[in-house]
C-alpha positions as CSV (number, residue, x, y, z in Angstrom):
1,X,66.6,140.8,20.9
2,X,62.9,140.9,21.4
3,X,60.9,144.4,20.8
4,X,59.5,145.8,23.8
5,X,56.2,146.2,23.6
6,X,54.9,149.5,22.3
7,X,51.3,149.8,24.1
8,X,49.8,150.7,27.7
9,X,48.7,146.9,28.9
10,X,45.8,148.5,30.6
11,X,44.5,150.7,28.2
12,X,44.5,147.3,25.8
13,X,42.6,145.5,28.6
14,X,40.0,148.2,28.9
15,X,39.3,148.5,25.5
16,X,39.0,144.6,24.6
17,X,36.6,144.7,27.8
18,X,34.7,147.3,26.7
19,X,34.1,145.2,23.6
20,X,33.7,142.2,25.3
21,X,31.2,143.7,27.4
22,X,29.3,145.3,24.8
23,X,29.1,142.3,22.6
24,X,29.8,139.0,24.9
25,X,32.5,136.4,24.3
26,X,31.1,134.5,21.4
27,X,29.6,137.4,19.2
28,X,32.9,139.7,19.6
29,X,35.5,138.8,16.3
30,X,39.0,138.9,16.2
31,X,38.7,141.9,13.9
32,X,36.4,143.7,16.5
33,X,39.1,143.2,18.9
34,X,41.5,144.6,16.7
35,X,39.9,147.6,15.7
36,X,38.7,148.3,19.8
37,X,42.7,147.3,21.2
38,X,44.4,149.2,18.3
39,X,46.8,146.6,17.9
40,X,47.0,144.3,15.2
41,X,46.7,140.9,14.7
42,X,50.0,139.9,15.3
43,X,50.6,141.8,18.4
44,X,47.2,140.7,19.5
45,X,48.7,137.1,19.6
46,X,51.9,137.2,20.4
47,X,50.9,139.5,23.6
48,X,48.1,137.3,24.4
49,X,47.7,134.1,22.7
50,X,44.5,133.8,22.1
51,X,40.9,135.4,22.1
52,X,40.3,133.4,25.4
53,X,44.0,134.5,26.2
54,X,42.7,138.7,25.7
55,X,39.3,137.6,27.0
56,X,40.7,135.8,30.7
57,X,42.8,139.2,30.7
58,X,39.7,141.7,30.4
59,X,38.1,140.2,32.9
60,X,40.6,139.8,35.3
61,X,41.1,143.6,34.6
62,X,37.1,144.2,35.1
63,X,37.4,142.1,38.3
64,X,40.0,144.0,39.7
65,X,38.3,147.4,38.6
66,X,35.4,145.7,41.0
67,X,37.8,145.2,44.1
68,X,39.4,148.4,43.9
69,X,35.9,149.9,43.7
70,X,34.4,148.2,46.7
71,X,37.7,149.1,48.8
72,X,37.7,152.5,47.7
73,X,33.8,152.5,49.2
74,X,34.8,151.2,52.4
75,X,37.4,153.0,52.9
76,X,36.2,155.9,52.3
77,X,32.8,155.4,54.9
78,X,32.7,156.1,58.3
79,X,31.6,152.7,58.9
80,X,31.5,149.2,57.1
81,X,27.9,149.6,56.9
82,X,27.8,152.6,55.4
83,X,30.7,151.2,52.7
84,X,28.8,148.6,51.6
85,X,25.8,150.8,51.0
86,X,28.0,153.2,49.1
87,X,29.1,150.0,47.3
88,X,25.9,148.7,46.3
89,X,24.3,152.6,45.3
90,X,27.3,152.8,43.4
91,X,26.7,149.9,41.1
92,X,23.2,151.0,40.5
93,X,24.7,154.2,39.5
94,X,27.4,152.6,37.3
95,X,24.8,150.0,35.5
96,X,22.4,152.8,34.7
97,X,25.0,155.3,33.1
98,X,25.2,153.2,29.9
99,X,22.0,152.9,27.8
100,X,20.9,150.1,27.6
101,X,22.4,149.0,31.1
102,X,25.1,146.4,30.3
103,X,24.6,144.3,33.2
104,X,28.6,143.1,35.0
105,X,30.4,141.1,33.1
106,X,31.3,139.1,35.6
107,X,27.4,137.9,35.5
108,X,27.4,137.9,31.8
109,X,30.4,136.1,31.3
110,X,29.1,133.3,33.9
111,X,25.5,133.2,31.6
112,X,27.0,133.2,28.4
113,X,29.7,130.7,29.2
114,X,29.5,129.5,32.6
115,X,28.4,125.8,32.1
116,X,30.1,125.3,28.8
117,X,34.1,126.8,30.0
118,X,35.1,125.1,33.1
119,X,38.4,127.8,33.1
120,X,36.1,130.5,32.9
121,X,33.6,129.5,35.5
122,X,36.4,128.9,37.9
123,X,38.0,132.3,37.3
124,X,34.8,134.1,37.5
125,X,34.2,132.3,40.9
126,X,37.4,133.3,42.4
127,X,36.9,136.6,41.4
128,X,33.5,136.5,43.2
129,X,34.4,134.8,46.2
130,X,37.2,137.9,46.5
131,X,34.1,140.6,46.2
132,X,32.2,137.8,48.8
133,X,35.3,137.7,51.3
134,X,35.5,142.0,51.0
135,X,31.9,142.2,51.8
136,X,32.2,139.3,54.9
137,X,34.9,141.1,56.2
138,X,33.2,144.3,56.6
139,X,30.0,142.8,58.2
140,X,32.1,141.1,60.2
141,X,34.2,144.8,61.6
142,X,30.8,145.6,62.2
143,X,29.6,142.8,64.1
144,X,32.3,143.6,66.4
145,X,30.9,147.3,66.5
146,X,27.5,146.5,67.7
147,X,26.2,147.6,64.6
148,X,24.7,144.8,63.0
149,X,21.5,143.3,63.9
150,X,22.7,140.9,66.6
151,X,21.1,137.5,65.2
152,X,22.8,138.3,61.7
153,X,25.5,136.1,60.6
154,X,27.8,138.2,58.1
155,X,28.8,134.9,55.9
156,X,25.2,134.2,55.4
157,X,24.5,138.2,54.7
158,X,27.5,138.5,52.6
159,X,26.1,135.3,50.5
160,X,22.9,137.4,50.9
161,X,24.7,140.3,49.4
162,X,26.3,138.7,46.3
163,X,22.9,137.2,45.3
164,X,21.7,140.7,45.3
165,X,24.4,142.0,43.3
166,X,23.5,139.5,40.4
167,X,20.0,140.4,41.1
168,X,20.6,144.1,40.6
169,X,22.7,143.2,37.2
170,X,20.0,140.5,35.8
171,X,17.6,143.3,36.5
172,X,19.1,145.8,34.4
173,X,19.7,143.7,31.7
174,X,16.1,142.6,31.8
175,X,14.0,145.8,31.6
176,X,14.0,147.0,35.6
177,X,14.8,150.7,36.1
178,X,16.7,152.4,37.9
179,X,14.2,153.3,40.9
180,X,13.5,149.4,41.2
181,X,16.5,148.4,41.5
182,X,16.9,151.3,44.6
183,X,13.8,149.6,46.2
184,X,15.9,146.6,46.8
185,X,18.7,148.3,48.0
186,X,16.8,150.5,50.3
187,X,15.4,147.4,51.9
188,X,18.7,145.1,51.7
189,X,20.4,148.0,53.5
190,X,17.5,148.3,56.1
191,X,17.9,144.5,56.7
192,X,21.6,144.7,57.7
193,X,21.0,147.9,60.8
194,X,19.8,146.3,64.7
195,X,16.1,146.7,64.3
């Protein structure tokens, strides 16, 4: 009979993110992994195969983080509009508390390995397109509730929206502080009210 497994799956995923993010796929060893999960080598494996196996994992586990954070902003606004503000002040907030900013990795992941990992890409993509859909959806509620601009199209803005997500994380990985990065919130968020 098989051992169970003696660890928290999610605290394993958060740590080998966390060293993932800090250090990208290609520069972060097998022994780095070890020493951030706390596991060793042979219950690395046999729970996840692989480095790519532990990798796919973390950032399914970032993804979802993502998700739960942008439904936790809508829901908690009075209004979509007001949610995806939240949302989008909120990753501003969340990029700048680490110094240096570490970008999403999400966005990292899809620089750093994007073109060369067809698995990767397409799971980064899906997880997008579930932020994308999230972010439709709410322009859409407030289509209905008269407050969008009336010749707006929420799946063009949501598109609109994404790009300025990996704007804001390029940004912060680049140099950009925090008040620029506000300056194109303030005016993404002034684009989406009925002028």
């Amino acid at each position: 009979m098989a051992r169970p497994a003696e660890y928290d799956r999610d605290e394993v995923l958060g740590r080998a993110m966390q060293a993932f993010w800090d250090n990208g796929y290609c520069a972060t060893s097998v022994s780095q992994l070890v020493e951030a999960t706390r596991l060793k080598p042979g219950s690395l494996y046999a729970a996840f195969d692989s480095k790519e196996g532990l990798f796919l994992a973390a950032l399914d586990h970032y993804a979802q983080q993502s998700i739960e954070r942008l439904d936790q902003a809508l829901g908690d606004s009075r209004t979509p509009l007001q949610g995806v503000e939240g949302f989008l002040r909120g990753l501003i907030a969340a990029q700048y508390a680490t110094v240096p900013p570490r970008g999403c990795l999400l966005v990292n992941t899809a620089l750093e390995l994007g073109r060369r990992n067809a698995e990767i890409r397409e799971r980064i993509a899906a997880h997008l397109a579930g932020i994308e859909s999230r972010l439709r959806q709410a322009l859409e509620r407030a289509e209905r509730q008269g407050s969008l601009a009336a010749d707006a199209s929420p799946a063009a803005l949501a598109k609109l929206l994404m790009t300025t997500i990996w704007g804001l994380r390029v940004m912060a990985g680049t140099g950009a502080d925090e008040a620029q990065a506000t300056q194109v919130v303030d005016q993404v968020v002034a684009m989406l009210h009925p002028r």
